[in-house]
mmJSON file of the N, C-alpha and C atoms, coordinates in Angstrom:
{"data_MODEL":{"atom_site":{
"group_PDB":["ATOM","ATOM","ATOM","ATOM","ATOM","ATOM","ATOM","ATOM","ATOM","ATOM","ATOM","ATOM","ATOM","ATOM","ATOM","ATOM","ATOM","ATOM","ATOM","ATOM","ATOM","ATOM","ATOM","ATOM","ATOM","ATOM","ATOM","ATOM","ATOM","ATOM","ATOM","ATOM","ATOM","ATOM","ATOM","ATOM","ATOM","ATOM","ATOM","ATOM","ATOM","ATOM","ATOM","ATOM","ATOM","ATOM","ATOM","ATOM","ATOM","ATOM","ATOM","ATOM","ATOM","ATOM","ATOM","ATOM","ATOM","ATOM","ATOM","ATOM","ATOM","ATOM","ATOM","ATOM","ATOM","ATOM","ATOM","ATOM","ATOM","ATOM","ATOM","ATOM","ATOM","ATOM","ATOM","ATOM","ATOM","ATOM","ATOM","ATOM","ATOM","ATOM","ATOM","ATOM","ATOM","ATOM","ATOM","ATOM","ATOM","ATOM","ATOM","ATOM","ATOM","ATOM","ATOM","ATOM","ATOM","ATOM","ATOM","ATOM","ATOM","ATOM","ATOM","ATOM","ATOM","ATOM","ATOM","ATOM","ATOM","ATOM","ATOM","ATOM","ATOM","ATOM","ATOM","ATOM","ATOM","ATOM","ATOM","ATOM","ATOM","ATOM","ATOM","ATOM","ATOM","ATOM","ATOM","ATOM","ATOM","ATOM","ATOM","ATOM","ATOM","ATOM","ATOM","ATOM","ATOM","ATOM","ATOM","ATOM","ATOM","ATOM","ATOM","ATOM","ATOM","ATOM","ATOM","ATOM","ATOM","ATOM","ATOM","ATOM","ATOM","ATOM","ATOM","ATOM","ATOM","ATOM","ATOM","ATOM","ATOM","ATOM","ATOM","ATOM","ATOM","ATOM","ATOM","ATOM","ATOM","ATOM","ATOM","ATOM","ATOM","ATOM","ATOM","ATOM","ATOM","ATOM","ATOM","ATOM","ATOM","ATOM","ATOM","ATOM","ATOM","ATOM","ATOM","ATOM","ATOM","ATOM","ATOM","ATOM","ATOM","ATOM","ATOM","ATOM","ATOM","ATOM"],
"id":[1,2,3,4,5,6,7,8,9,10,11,12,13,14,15,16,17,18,19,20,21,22,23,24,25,26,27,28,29,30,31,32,33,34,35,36,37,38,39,40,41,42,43,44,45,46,47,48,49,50,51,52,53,54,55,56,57,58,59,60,61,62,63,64,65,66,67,68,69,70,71,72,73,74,75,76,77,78,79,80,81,82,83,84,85,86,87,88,89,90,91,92,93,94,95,96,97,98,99,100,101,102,103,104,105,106,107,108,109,110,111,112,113,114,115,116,117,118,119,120,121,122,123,124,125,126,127,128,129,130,131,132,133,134,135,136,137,138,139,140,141,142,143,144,145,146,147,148,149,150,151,152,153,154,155,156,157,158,159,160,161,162,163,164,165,166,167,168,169,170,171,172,173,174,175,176,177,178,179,180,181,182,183,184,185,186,187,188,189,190,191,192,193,194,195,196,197,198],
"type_symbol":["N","C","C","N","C","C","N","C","C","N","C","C","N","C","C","N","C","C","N","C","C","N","C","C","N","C","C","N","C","C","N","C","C","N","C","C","N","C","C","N","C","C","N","C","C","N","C","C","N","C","C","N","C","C","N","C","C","N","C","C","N","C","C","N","C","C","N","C","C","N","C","C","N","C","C","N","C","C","N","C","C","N","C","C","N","C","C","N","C","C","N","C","C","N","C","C","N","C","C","N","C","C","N","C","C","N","C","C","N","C","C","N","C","C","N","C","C","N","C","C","N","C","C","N","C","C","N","C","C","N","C","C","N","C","C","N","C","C","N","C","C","N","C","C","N","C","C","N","C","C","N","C","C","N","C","C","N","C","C","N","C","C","N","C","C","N","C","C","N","C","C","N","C","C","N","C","C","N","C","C","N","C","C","N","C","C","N","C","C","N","C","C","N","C","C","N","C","C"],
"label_atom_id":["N","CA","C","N","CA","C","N","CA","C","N","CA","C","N","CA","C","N","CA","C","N","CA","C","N","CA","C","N","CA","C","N","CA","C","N","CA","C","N","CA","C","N","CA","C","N","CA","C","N","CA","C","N","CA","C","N","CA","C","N","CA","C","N","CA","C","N","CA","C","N","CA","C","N","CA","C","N","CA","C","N","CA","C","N","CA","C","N","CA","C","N","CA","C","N","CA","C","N","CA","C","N","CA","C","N","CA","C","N","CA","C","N","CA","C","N","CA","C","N","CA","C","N","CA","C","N","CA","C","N","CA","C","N","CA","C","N","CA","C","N","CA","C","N","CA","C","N","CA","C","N","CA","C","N","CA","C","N","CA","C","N","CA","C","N","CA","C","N","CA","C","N","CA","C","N","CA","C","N","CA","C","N","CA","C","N","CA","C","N","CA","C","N","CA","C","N","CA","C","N","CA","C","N","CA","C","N","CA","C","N","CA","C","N","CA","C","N","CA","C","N","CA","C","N","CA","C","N","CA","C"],
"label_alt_id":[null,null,null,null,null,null,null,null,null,null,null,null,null,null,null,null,null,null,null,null,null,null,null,null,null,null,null,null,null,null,null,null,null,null,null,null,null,null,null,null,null,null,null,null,null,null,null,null,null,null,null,null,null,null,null,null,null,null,null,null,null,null,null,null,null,null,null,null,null,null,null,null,null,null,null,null,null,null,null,null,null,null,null,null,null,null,null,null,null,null,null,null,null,null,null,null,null,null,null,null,null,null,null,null,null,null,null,null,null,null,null,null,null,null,null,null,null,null,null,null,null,null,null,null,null,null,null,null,null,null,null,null,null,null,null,null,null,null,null,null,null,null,null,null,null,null,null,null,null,null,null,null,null,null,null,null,null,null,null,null,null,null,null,null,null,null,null,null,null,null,null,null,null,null,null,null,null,null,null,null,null,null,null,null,null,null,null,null,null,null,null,null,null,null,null,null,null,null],
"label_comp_id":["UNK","UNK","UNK","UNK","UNK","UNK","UNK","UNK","UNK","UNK","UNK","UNK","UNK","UNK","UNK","UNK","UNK","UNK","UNK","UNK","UNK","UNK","UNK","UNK","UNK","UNK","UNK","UNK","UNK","UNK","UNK","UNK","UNK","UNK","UNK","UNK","UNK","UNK","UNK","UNK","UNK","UNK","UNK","UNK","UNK","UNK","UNK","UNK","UNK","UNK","UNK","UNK","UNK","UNK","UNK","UNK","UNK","UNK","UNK","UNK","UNK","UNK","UNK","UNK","UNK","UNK","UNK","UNK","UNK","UNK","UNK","UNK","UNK","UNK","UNK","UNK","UNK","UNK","UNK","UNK","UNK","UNK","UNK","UNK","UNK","UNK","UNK","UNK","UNK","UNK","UNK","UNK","UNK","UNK","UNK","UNK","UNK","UNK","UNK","UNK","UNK","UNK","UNK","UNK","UNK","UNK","UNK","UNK","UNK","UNK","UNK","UNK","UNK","UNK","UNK","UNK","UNK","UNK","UNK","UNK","UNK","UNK","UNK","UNK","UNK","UNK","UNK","UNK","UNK","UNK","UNK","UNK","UNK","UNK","UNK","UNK","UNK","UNK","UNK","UNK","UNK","UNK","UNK","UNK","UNK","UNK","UNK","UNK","UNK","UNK","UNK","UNK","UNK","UNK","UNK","UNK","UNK","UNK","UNK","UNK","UNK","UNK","UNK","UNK","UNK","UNK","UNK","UNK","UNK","UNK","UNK","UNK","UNK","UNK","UNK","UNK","UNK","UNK","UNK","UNK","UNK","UNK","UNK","UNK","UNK","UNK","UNK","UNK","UNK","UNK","UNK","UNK","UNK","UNK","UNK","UNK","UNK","UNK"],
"label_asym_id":["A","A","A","A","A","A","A","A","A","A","A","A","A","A","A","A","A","A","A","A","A","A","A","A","A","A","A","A","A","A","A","A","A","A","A","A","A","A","A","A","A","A","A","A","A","A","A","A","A","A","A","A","A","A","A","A","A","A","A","A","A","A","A","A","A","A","A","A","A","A","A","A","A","A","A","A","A","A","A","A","A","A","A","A","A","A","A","A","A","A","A","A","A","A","A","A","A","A","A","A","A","A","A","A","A","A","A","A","A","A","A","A","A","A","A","A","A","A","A","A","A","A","A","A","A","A","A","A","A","A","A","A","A","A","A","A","A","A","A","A","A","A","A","A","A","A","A","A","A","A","A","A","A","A","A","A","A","A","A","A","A","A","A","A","A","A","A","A","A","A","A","A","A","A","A","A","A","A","A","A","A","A","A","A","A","A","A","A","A","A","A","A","A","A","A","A","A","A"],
"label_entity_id":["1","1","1","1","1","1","1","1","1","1","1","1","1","1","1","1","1","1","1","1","1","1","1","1","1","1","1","1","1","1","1","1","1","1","1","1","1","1","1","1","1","1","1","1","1","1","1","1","1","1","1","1","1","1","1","1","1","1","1","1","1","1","1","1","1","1","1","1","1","1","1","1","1","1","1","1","1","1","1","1","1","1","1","1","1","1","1","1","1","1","1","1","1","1","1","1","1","1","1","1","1","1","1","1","1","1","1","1","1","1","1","1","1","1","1","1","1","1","1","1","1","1","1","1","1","1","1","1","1","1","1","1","1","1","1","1","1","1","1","1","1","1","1","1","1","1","1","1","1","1","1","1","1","1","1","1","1","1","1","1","1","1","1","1","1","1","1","1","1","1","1","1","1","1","1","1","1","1","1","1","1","1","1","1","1","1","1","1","1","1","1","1","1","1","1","1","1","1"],
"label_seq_id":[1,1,1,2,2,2,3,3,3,4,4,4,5,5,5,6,6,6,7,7,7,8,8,8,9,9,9,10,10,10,11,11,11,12,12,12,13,13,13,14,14,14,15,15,15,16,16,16,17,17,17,18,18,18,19,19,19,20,20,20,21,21,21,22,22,22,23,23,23,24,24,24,25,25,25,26,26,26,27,27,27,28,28,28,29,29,29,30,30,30,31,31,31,32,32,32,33,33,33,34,34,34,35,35,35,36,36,36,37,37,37,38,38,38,39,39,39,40,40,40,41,41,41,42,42,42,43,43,43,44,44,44,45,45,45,46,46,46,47,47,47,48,48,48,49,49,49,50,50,50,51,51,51,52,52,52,53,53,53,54,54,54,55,55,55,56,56,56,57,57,57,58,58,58,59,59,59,60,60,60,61,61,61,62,62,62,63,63,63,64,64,64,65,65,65,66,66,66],
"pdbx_PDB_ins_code":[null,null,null,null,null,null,null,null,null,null,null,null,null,null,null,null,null,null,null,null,null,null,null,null,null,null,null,null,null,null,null,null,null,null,null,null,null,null,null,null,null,null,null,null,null,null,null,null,null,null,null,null,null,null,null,null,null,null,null,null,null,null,null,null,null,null,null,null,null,null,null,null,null,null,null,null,null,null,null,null,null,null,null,null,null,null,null,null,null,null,null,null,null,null,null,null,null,null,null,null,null,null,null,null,null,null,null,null,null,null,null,null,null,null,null,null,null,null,null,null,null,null,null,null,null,null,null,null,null,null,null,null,null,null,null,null,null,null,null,null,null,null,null,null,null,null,null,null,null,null,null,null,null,null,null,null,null,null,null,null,null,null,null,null,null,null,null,null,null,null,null,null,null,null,null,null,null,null,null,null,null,null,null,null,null,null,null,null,null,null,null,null,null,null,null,null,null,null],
"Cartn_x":[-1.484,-1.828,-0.532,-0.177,0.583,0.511,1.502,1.39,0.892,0.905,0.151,-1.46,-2.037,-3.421,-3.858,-2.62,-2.792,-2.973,-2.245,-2.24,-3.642,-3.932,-5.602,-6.473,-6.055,-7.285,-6.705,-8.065,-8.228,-7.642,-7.209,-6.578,-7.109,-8.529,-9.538,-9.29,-9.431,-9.068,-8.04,-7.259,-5.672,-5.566,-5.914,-5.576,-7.081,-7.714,-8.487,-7.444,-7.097,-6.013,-5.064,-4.372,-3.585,-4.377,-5.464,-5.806,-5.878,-6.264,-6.804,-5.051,-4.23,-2.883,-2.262,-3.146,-2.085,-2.723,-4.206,-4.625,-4.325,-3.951,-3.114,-1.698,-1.061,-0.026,0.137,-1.068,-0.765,-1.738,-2.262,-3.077,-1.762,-0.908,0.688,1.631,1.083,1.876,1.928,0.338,-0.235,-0.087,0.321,0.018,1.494,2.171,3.843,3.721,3.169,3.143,2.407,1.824,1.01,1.805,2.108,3.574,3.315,2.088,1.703,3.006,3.248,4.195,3.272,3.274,2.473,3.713,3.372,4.239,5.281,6.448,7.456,7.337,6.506,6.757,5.419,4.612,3.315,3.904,4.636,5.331,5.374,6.55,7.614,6.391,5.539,4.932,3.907,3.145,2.348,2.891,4.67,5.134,5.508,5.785,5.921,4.998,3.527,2.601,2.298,2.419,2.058,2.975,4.274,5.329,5.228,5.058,4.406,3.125,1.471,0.715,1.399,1.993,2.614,3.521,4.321,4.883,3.866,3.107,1.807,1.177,0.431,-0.055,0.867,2.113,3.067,3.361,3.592,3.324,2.141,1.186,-0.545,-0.228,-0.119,0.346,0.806,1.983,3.198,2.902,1.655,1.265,0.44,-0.287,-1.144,-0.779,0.06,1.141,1.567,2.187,2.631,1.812],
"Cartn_y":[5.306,6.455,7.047,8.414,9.201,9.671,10.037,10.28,11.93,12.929,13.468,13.71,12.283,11.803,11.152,10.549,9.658,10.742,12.135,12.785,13.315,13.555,14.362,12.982,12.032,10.916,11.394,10.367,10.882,9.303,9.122,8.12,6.288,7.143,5.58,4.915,6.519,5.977,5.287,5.753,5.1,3.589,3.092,2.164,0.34,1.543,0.524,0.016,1.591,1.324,0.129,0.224,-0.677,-1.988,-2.493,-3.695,-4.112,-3.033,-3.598,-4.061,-2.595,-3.583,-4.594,-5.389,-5.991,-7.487,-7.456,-8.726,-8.802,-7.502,-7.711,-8.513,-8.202,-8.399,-9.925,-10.566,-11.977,-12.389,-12.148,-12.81,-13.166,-11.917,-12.059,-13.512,-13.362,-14.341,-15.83,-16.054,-17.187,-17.338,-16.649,-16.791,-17.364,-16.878,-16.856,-18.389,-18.908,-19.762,-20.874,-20.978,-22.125,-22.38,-21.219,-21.449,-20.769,-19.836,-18.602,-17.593,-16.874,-15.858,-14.442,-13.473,-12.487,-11.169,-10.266,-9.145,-8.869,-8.955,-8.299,-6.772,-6.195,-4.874,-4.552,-5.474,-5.231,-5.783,-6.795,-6.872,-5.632,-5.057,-3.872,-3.177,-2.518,-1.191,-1.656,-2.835,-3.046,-2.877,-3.507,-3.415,-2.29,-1.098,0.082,1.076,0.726,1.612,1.342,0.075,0.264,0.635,1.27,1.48,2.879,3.563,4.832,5.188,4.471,4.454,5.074,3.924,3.691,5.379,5.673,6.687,7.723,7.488,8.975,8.954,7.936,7.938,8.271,7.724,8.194,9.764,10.178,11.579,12.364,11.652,12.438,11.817,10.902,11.089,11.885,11.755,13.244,14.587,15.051,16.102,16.21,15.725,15.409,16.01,15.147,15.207,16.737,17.254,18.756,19.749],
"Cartn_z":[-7.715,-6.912,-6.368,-6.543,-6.049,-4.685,-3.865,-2.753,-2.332,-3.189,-3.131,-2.819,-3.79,-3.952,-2.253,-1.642,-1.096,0.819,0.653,1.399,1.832,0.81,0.479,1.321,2.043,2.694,3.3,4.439,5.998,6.275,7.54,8.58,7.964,7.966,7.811,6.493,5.492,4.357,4.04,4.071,4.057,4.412,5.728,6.375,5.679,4.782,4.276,2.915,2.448,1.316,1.328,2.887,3.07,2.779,3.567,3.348,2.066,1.035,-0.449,-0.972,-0.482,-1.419,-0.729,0.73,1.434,0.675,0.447,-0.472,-1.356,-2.426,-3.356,-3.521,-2.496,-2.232,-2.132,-1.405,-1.48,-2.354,-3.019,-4.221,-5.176,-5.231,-6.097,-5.867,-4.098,-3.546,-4.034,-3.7,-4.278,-5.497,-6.522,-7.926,-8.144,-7.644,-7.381,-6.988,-6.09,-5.739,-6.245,-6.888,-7.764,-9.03,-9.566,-10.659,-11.745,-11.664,-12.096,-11.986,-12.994,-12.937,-13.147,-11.634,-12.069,-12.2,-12.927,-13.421,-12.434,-12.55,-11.761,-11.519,-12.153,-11.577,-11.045,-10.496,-10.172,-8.413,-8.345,-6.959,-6.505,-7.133,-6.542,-6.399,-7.171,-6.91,-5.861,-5.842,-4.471,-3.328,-3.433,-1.934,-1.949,-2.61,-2.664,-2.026,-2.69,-2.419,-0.323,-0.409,1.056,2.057,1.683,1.999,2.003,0.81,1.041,1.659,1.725,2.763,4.243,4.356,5.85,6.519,5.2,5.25,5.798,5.019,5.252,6.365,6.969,8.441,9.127,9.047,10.472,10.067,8.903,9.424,9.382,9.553,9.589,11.526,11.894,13.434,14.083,13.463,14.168,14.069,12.758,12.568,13.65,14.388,15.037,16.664,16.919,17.768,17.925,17.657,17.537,17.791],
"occupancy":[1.0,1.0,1.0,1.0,1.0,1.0,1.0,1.0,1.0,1.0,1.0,1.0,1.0,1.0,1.0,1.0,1.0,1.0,1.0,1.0,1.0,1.0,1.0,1.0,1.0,1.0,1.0,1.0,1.0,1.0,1.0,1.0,1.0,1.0,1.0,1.0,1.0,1.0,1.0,1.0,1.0,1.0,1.0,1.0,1.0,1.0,1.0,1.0,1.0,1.0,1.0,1.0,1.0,1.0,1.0,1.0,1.0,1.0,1.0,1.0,1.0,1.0,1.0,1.0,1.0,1.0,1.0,1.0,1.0,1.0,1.0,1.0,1.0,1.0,1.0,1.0,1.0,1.0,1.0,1.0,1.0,1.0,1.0,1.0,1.0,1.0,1.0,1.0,1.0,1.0,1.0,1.0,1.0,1.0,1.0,1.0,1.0,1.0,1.0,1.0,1.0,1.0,1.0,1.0,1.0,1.0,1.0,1.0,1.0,1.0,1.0,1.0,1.0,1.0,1.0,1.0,1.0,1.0,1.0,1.0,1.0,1.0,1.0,1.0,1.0,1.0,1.0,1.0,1.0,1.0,1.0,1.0,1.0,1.0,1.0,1.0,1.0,1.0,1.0,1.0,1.0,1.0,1.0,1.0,1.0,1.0,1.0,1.0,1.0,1.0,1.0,1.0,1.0,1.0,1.0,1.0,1.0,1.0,1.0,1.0,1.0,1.0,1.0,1.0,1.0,1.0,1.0,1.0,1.0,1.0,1.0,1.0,1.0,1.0,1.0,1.0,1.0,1.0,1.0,1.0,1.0,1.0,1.0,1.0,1.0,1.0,1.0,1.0,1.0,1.0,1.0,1.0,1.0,1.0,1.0,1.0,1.0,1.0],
"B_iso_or_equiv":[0.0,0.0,0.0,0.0,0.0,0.0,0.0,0.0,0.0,0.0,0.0,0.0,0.0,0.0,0.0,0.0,0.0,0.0,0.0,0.0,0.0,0.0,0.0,0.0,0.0,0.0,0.0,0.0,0.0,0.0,0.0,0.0,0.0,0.0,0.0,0.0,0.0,0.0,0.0,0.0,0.0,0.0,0.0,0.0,0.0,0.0,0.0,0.0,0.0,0.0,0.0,0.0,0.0,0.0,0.0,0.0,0.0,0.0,0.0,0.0,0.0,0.0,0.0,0.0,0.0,0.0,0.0,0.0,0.0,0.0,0.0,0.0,0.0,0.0,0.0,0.0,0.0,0.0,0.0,0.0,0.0,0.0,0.0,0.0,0.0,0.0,0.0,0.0,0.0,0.0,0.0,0.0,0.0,0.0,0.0,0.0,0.0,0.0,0.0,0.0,0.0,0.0,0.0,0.0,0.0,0.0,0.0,0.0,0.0,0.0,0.0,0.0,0.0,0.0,0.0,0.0,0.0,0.0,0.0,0.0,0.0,0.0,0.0,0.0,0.0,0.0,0.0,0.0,0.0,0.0,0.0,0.0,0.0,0.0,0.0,0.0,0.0,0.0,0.0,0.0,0.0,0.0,0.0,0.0,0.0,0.0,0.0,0.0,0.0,0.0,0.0,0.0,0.0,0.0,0.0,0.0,0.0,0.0,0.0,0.0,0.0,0.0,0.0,0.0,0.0,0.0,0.0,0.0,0.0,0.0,0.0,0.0,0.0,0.0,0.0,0.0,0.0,0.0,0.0,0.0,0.0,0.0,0.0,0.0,0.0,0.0,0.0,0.0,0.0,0.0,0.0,0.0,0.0,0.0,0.0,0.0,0.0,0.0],
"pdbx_formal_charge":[null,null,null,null,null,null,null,null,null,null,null,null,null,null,null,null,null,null,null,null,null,null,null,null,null,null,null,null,null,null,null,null,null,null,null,null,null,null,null,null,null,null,null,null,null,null,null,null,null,null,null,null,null,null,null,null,null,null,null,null,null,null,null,null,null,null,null,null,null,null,null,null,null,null,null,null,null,null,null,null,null,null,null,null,null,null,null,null,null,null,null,null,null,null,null,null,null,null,null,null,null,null,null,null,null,null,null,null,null,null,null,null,null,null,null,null,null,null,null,null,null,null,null,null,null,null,null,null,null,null,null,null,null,null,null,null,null,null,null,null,null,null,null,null,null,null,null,null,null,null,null,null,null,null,null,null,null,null,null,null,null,null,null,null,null,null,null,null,null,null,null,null,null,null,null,null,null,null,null,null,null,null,null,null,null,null,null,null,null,null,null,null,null,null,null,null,null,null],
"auth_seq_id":[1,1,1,2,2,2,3,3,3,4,4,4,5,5,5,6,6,6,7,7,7,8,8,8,9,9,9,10,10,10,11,11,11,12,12,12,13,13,13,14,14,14,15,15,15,16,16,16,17,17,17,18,18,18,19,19,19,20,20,20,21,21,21,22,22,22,23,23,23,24,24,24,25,25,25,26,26,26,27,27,27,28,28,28,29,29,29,30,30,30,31,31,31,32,32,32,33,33,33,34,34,34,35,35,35,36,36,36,37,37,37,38,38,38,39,39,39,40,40,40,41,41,41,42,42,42,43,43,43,44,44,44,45,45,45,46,46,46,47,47,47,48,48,48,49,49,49,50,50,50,51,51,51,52,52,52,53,53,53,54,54,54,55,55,55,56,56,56,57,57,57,58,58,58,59,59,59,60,60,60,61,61,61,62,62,62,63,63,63,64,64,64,65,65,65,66,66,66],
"auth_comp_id":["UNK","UNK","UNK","UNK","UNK","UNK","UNK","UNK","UNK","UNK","UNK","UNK","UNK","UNK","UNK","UNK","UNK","UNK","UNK","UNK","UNK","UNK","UNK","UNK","UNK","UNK","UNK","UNK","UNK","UNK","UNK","UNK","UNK","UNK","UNK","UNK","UNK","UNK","UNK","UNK","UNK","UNK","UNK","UNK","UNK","UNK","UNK","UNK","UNK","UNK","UNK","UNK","UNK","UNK","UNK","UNK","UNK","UNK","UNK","UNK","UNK","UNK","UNK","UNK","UNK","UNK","UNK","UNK","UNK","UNK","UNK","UNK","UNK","UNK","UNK","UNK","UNK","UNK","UNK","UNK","UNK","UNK","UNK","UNK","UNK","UNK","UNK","UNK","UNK","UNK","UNK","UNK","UNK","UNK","UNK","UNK","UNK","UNK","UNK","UNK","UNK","UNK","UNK","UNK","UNK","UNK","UNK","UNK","UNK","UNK","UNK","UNK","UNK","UNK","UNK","UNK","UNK","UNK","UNK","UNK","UNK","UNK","UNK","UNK","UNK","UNK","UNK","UNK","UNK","UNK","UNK","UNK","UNK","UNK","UNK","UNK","UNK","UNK","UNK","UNK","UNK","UNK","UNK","UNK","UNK","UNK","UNK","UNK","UNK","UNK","UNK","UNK","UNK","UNK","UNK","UNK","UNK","UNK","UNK","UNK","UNK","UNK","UNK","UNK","UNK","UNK","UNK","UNK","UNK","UNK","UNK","UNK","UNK","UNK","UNK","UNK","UNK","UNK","UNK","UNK","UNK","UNK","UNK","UNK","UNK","UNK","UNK","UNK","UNK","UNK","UNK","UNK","UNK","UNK","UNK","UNK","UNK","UNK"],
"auth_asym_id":["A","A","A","A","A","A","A","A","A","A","A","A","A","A","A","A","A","A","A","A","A","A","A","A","A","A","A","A","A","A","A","A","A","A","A","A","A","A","A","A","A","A","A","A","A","A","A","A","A","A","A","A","A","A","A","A","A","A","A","A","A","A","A","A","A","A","A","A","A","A","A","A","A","A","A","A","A","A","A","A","A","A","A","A","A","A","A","A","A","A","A","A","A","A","A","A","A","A","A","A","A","A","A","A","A","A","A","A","A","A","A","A","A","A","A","A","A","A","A","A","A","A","A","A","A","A","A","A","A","A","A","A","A","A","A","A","A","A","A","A","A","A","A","A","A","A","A","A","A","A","A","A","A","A","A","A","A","A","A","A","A","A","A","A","A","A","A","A","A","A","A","A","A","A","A","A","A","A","A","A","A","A","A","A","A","A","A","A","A","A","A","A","A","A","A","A","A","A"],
"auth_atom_id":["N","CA","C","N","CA","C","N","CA","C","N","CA","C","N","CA","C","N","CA","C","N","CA","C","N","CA","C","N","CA","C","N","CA","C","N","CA","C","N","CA","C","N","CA","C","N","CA","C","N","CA","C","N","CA","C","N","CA","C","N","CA","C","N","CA","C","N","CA","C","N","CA","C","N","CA","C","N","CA","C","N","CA","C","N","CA","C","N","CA","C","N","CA","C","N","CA","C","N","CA","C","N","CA","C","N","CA","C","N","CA","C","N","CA","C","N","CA","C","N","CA","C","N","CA","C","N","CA","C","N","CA","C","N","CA","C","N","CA","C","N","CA","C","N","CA","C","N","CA","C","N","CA","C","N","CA","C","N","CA","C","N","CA","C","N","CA","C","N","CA","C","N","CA","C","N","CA","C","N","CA","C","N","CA","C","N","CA","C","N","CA","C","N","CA","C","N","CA","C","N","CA","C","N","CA","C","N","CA","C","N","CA","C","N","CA","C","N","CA","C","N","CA","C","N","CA","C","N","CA","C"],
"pdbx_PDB_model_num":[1,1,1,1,1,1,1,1,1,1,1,1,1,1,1,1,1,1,1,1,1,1,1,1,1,1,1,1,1,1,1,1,1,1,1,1,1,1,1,1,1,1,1,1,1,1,1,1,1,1,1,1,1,1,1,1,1,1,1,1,1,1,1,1,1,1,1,1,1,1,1,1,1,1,1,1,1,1,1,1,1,1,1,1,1,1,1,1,1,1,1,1,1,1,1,1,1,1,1,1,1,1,1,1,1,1,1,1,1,1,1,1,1,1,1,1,1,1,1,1,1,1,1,1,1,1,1,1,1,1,1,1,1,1,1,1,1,1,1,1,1,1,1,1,1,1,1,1,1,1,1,1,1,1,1,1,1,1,1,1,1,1,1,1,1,1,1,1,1,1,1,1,1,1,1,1,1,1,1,1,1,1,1,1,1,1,1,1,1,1,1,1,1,1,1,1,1,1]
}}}
């Protein structure tokens, strides 16, 4: 999902988003951790996407704000 796509949600949406890639995120973990090797570039872009999430609420805040 592009951040474009990701603009077009509302507050709630988003912050559910976060939860889905934050279980993602450690399902990776665990897999990492049992001795499962899960995709290296499935890391980066999960910790990415919620990195951009994050980006977007704080400025759907500040828009707010103003």
């Amino acid at each position: 999902m592009n951040a474009a796509e990701m603009r077009g949600k509302t507050a709630a949406e988003l912050n559910a988003l976060i939860l889905e890639k934050r279980r993602e995120q450690f399902n990776t973990r665990m897999q990492r951790g049992s001795g499962q090797q899960p995709r290296a570039s499935q890391v980066r872009e999960t910790r990415r996407d919620i990195a951009r999430i994050k980006t977007i609420l704080t400025e759907k805040k500040q828009g707010e704000a103003k």
